[in-house]
Backbone as CSV, one residue per row, in Angstrom:
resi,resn,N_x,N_y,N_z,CA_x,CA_y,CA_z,C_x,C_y,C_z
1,UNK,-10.445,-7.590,-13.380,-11.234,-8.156,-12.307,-10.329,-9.011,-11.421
2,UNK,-10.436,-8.879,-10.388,-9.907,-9.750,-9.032,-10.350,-10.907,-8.736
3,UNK,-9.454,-12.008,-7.968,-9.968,-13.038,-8.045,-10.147,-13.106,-6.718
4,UNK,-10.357,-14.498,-5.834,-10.327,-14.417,-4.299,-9.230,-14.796,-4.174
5,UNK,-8.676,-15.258,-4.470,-6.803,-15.756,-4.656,-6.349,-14.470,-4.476
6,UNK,-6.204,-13.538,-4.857,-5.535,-12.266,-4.966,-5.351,-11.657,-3.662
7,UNK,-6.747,-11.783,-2.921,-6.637,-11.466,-1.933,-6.121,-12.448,-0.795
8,UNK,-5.770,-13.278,-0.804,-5.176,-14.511,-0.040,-4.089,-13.928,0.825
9,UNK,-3.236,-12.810,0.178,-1.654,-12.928,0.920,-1.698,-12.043,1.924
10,UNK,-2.365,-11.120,2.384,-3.038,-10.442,3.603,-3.282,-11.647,4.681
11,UNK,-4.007,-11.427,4.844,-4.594,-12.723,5.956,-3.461,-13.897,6.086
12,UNK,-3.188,-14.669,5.004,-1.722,-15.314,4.771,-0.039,-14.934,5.796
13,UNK,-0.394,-13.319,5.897,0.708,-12.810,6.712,0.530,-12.540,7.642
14,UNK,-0.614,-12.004,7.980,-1.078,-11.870,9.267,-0.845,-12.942,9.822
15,UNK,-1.500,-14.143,9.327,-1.417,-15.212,10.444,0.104,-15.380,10.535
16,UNK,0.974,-15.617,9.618,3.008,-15.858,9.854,2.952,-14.752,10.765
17,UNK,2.546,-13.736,10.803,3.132,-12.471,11.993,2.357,-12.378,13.206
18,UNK,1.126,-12.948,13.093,1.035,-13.253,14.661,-0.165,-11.752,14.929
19,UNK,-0.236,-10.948,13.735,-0.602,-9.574,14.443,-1.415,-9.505,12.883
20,UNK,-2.290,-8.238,12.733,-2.705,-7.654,11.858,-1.513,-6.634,10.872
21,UNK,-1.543,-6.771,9.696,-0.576,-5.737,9.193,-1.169,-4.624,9.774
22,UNK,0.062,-3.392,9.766,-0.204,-2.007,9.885,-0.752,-1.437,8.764
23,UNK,-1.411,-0.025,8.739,-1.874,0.517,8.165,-1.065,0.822,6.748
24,UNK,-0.002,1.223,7.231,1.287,1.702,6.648,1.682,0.079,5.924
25,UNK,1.725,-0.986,5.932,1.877,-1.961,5.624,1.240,-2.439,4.722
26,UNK,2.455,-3.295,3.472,1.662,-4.042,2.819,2.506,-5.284,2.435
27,UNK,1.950,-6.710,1.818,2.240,-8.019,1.547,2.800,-8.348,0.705
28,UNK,4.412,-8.234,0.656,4.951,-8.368,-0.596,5.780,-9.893,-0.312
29,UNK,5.540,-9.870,-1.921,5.859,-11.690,-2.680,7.046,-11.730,-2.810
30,UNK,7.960,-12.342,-2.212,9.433,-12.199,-2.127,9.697,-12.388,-3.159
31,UNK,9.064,-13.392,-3.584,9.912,-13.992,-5.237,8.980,-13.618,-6.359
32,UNK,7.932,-12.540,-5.961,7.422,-11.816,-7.014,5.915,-12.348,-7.767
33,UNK,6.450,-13.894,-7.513,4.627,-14.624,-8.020,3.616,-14.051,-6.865
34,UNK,2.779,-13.600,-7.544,1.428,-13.209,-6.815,0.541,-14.292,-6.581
35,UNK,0.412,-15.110,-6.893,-0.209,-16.863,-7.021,0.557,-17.648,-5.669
36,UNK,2.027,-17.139,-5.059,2.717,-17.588,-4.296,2.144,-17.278,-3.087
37,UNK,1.399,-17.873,-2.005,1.079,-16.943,-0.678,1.144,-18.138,0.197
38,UNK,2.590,-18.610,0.044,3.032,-19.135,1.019,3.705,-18.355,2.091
39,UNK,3.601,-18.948,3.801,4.599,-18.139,4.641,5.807,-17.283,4.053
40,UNK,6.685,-18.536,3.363,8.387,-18.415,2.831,7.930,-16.991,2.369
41,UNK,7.091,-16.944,1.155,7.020,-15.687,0.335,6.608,-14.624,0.369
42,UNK,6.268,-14.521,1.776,5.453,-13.267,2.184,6.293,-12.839,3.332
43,UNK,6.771,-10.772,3.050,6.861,-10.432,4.085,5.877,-9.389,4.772
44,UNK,6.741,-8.247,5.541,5.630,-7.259,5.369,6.494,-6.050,4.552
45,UNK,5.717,-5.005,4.137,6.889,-4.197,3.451,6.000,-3.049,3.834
46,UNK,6.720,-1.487,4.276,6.199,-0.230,4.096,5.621,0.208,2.707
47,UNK,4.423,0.457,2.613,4.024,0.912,1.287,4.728,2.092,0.482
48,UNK,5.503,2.925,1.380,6.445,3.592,0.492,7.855,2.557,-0.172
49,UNK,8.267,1.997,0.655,9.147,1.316,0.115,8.809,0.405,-1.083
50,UNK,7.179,-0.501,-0.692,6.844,-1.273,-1.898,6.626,-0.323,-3.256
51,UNK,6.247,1.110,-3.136,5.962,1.770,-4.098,7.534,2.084,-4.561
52,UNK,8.128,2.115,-4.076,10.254,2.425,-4.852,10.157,1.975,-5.443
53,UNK,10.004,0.294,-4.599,10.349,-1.276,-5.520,9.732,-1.216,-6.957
54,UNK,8.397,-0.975,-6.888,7.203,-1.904,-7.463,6.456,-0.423,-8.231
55,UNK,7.053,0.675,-8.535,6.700,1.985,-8.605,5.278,1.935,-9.740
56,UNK,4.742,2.705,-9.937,3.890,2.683,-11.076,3.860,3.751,-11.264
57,UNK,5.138,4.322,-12.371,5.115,5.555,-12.725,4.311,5.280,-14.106
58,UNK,4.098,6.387,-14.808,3.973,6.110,-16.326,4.577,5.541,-17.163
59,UNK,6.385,5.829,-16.887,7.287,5.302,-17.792,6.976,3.738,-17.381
60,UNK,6.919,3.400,-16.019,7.036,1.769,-16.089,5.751,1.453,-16.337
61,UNK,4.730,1.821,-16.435,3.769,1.404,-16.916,3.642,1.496,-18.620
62,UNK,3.957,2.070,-19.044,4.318,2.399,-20.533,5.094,0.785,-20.915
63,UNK,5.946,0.540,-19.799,7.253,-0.239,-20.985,6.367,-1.890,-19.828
64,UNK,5.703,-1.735,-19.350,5.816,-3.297,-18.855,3.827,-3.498,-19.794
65,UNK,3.846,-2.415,-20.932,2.602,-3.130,-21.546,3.122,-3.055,-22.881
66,UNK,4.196,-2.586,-22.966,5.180,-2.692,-24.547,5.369,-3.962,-24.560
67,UNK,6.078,-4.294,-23.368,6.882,-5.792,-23.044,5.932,-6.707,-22.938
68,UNK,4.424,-6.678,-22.788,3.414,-7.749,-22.490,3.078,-7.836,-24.462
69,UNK,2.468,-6.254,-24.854,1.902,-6.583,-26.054,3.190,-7.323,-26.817
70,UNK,4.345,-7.000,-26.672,5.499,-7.885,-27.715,5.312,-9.437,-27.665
71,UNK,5.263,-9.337,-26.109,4.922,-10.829,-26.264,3.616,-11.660,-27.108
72,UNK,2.503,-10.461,-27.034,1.215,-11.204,-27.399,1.099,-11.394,-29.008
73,UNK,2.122,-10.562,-29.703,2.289,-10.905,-31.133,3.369,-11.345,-31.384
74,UNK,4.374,-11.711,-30.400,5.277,-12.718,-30.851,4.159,-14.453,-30.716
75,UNK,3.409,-14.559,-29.613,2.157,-15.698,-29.729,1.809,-15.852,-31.062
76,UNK,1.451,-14.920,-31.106,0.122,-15.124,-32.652,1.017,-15.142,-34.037
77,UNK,2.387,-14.815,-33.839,3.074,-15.295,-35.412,3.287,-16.829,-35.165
78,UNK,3.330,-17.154,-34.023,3.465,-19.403,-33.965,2.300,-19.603,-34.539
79,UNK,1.113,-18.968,-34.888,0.137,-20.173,-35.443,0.201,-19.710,-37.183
C-alpha cells in the first residue's frame, strides 16, 4: 500500500522545473531515499533510462528479496 508521501516527488519536481514532467518522464531520487523529495534530490529522468538504472528484472527482483529476507532473520536471531 502507498502512502501520500510517495507520491510527493512528482509535483515536488514539477514545481523545481518550472513545467509539468513529460510523459516519457519520471522523478528520480538522486541519492536513492524515496522519503527524500527535496529540490537537491530530485531530477527528471527518461523512464527508459530509469528502467536500466532501477531495472526490475526477475533476477533483481529475486536477489533484492533474498537480501531483505536475510536481513529479517538476521533481526529475529538478536532477540
Amino acid at each position: 500500500m502507498r502512502d501520500r508521501t510517495s507520491d510527493q516527488h512528482r509535483p515536488a519536481l514539477e514545481r523545481k522545473l518550472g513545467r509539468p514532467l513529460k510523459s516519457n518522464e519520471v522523478a528520480d531520487h538522486v541519492n536513492m531515499d524515496k522519503d527524500d523529495n527535496t529540490p537537491a534530490n530530485l531530477r527528471p529522468e527518461s523512464r527508459s533510462d530509469h528502467s536500466k538504472r532501477h531495472g526490475t528484472s526477475a533476477a533483481k527482483r529475486t536477489a533484492l528479496i533474498t537480501k531483505a529476507l536475510k536481513g529479517v532473520h538476521k533481526h529475529e536471531r538478536m532477540y
